[in-house]
N, C-alpha and C positions, 0 to 999 in steps of 0.2 A: 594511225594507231594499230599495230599489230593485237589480233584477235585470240586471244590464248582460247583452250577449248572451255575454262571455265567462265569465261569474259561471251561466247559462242551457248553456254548454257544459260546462264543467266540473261540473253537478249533470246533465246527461244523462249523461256520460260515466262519472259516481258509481252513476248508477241502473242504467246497463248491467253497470261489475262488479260493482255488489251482486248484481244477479239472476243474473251467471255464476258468482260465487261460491255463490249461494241451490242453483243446479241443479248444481254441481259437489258443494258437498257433500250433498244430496241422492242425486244417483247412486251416489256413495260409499255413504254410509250403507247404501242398498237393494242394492245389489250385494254387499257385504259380507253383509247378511241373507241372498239368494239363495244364496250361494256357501256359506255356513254350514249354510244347509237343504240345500240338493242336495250336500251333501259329508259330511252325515253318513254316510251309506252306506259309502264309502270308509276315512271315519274309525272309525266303528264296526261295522255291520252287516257287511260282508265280513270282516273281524278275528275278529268275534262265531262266525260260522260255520265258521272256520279253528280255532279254538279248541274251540268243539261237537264237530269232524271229531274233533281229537286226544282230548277225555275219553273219546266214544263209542267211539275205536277202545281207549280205557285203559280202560275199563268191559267191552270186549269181552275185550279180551286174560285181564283178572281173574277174567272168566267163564269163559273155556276153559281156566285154567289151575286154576278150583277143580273146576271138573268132571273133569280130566285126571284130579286127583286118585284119582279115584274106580276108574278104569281102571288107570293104574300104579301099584300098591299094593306094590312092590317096595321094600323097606327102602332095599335101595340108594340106589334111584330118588326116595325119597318126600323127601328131603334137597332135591336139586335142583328138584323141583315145589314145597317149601315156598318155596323161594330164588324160583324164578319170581313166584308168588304176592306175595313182601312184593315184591317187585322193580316189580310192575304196580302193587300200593297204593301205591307211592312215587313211583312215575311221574302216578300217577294224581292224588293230593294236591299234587303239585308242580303240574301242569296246573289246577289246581281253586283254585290259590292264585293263579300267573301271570296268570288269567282276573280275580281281582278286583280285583288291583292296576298290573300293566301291561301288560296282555294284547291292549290293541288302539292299537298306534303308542305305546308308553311311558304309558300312560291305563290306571285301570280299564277294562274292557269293560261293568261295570256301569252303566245309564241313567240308573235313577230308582230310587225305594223300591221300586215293584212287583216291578219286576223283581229286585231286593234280597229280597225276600222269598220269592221262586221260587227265585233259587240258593240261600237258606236251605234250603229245603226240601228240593231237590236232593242238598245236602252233608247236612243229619239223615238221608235217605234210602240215602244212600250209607256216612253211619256204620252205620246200623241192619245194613247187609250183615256189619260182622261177626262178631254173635253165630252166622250158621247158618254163617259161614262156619268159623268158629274148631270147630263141632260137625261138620261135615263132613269136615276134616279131622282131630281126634280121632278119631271113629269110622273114617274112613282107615287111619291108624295101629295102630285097633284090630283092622283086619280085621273091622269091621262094615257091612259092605257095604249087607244090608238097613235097618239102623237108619239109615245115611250119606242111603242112596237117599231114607229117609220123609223129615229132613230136609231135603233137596234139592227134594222134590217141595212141603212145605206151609211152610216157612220162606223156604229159597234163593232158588226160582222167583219167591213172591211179592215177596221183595224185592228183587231184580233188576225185575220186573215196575214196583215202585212208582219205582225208579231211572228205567228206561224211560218212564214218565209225565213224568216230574221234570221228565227232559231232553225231549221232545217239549212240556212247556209252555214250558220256554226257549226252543226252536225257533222254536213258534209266535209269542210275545212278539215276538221278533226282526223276523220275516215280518211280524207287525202293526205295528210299529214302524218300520219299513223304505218300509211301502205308505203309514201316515202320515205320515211325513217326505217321500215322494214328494210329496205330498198337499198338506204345505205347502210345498215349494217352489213348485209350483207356482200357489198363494194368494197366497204371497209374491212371486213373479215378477209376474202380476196387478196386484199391490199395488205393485210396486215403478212397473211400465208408466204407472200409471194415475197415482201419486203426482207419477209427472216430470211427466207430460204435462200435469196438473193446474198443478202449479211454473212448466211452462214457459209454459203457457195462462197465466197471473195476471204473470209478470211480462214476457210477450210485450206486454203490454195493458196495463201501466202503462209500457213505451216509449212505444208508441203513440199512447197518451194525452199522454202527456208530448210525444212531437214535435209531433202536433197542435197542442195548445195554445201550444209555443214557437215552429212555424211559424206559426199564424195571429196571435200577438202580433206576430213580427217580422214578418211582411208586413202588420200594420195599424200598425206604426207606421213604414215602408218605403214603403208605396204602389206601391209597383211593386215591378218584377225589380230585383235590385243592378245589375245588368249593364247595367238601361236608364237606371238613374238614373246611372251611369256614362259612358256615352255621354252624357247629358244634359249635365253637367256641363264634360264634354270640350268639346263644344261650347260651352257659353257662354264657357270660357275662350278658345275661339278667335273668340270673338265673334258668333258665330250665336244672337239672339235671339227666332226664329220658329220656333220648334220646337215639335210639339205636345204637350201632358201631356196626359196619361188617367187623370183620378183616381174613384175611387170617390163614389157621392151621396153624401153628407155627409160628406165629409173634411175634417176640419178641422186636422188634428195631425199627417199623415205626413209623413216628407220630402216627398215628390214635390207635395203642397200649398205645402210650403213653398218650395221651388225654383220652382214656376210664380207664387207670388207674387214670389218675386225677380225671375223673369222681368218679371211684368210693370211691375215697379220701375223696373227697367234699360230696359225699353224705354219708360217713362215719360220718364225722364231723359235719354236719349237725343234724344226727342223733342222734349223741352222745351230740348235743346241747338240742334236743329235750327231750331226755334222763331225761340230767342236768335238765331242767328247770319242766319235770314232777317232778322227783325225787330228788327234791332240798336240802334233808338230805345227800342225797346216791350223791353226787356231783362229786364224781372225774368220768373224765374219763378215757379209756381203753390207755394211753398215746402207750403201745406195738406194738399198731394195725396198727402205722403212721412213717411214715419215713423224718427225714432232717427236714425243715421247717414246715410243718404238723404237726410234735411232738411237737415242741416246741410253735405252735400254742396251743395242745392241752393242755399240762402243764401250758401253760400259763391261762389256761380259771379254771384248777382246781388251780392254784393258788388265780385266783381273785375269786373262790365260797370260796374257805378255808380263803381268807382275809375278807369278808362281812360276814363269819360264825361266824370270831374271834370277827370283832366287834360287831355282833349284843349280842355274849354272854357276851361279856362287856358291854356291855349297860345293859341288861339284870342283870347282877349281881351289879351294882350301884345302878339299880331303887330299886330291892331287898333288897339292904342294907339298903335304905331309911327307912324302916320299925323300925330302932331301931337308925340308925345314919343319919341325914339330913345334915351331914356335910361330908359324904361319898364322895370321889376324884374319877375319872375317868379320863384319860391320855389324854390328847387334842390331836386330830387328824389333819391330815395334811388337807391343802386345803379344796376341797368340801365335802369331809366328817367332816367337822368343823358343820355343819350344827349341825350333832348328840350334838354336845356339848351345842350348843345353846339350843335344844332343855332339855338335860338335866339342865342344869341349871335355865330354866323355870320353869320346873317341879319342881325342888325345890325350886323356890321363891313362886309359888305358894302354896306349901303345908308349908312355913313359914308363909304365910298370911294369912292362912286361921288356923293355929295352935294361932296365936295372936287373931284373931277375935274370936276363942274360950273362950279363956283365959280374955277375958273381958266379 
């Protein structure tokens, strides 16, 4: 398929929005990724630790309300400490529940399995709290204070303590999670830098490439600037045929070879007119010297000096004849060379009129 220049414009003009399209969604894609990594934090890890704040402070409350216990042991009183108690376990299960299913922007807070398996432990941890707690306050109620206290000390403590762990590995999980997601954004960001610049490097460079090769096709098959083969042109229409071309060694194909051989066509024929009209016996011209249309330009110019040679010799050999015959015929010509015939047959009324005015 031969490539016209406007067939050569419109596959440039293809190649340049593919690659804009290529690096648009390109930076898409990567910006999205970046914005996904660096917005985890927001989305989860700030959430995660608003949520921590509330269990810890519900773990806390659980704690001072089972130990209160142990202090107001007023019948009255031990009603209302009970009420507090289920009240914080209810608060606290509720927080413990909201944490895994939409605790951070309508989402689990939950990540991954790991971390899955740390709040397992967490909430077994925090079940386990109520068998000393359920004997604490029994013995409460019983006014076993010493029995309550051993409780407290080798049951309670420790499993608040193991709660305390639970939650301090969630923390930490968090904080690691948090510093790694840092970590890849910024990898990601990197990657995203490096990925355009790459995109933009490969298809900066197949422009490139591509104009190259379509400017140095059009200017080898051009020969010149448009703008001088332009003026070139201009001018031979106005008839200026010494004009210089500057073509490249061995050109043989571009315009501007091709125009300077017109040129020198034209100023062939030209010359060979100039030729004709000095030496108007010697009339033909060099027909060999021209190719295609030019030739038969030029045959055609030696046919019309060979036609006005022929008739001028017939003319010539009638008026001739006149000398002994005034009734001498010469062929009537076509059209506007009818003239000559007019003209002869004056000539011969005339020299009948004036052979009678003799004759009298």
């Amino acid at each position: 398929m031969k490539l016209t220049v406007k067939k050569r414009l419109i596959l440039l003009t293809g190649v340049v929005l593919v690659g804009l399209a290529v690096l648009a969604a390109n930076f898409n894609n990567q910006l999205n990724l970046v914005f996904k990594t660096a917005s985890y934090a927001s989305i989860n890890t700030v959430p995660s630790f608003k949520m921590f704040t509330q269990i810890v402070d519900d773990i806390g409350k659980l704690r001072s309300d089972i130990l209160f216990s142990l202090i107001d042991i007023d019948s009255a009183n031990m009603a209302s400490v009970e009420n507090n108690i289920n009240l914080a376990k209810l608060k606290l299960d509720k927080d413990i529940n909201h944490y895994t299913t939409d605790g951070c922007l309508g989402i689990s807070c939950l990540s991954n399995d790991e971390e899955q398996k740390l709040f397992n432990t967490l909430k077994d941890n925090i079940a386990s709290l109520e068998v000393p707690r359920l004997k604490v306050m029994s013995y409460a109620r019983q006014n076993k204070i010493k029995d309550a206290e051993l409780v407290v000390k080798q049951e309670l403590i420790p499993a608040l303590n193991k709660i305390d762990s639970a939650m301090q590995a969630e923390v930490d999980f968090n904080v690691k999670l948090s510093n790694t997601t840092r970590a890849e954004a910024e990898v990601t960001q990197h990657q995203a830098i490096t990925i355009t610049l790459l995109i933009t490097s490969v298809v900066a460079s197949v422009i490139c490439t591509f104009c190259y090769f379509f400017g140095r096709n059009l200017m080898s098959q051009l020969g010149a600037e448009p703008s001088d083969l332009a003026k070139l042109t201009s001018n031979f229409a106005d008839g200026d045929l010494n004009q210089k071309i500057t073509i490249a060694e061995g050109d043989k194909t571009s315009v501007a070879y091709s125009i300077k051989v017109l040129q020198r066509t034209l100023d062939s024929i030209v010359q060979s007119l100039n030729y004709v009209s000095i030496q108007h016996e010697a009339g033909d011209i060099d027909v060999s010297r021209f190719k295609g249309g030019y030739a038969d330009v030029a045959d055609g110019i030696n046919r019309m000096v060979a036609s006005y040679l022929n008739m001028s010799k017939k003319v010539l050999a009638c008026v001739k004849r006149f000398g002994g015959d005034l009734n001498a015929k010469i062929e009537q010509f076509p059209r506007k060379k009818a003239f000559v015939n007019q003209v002869i047959e004056q000539v011969r009324t005339n020299i009948n009129a004036l052979l009678m005015m003799l004759a009298y």
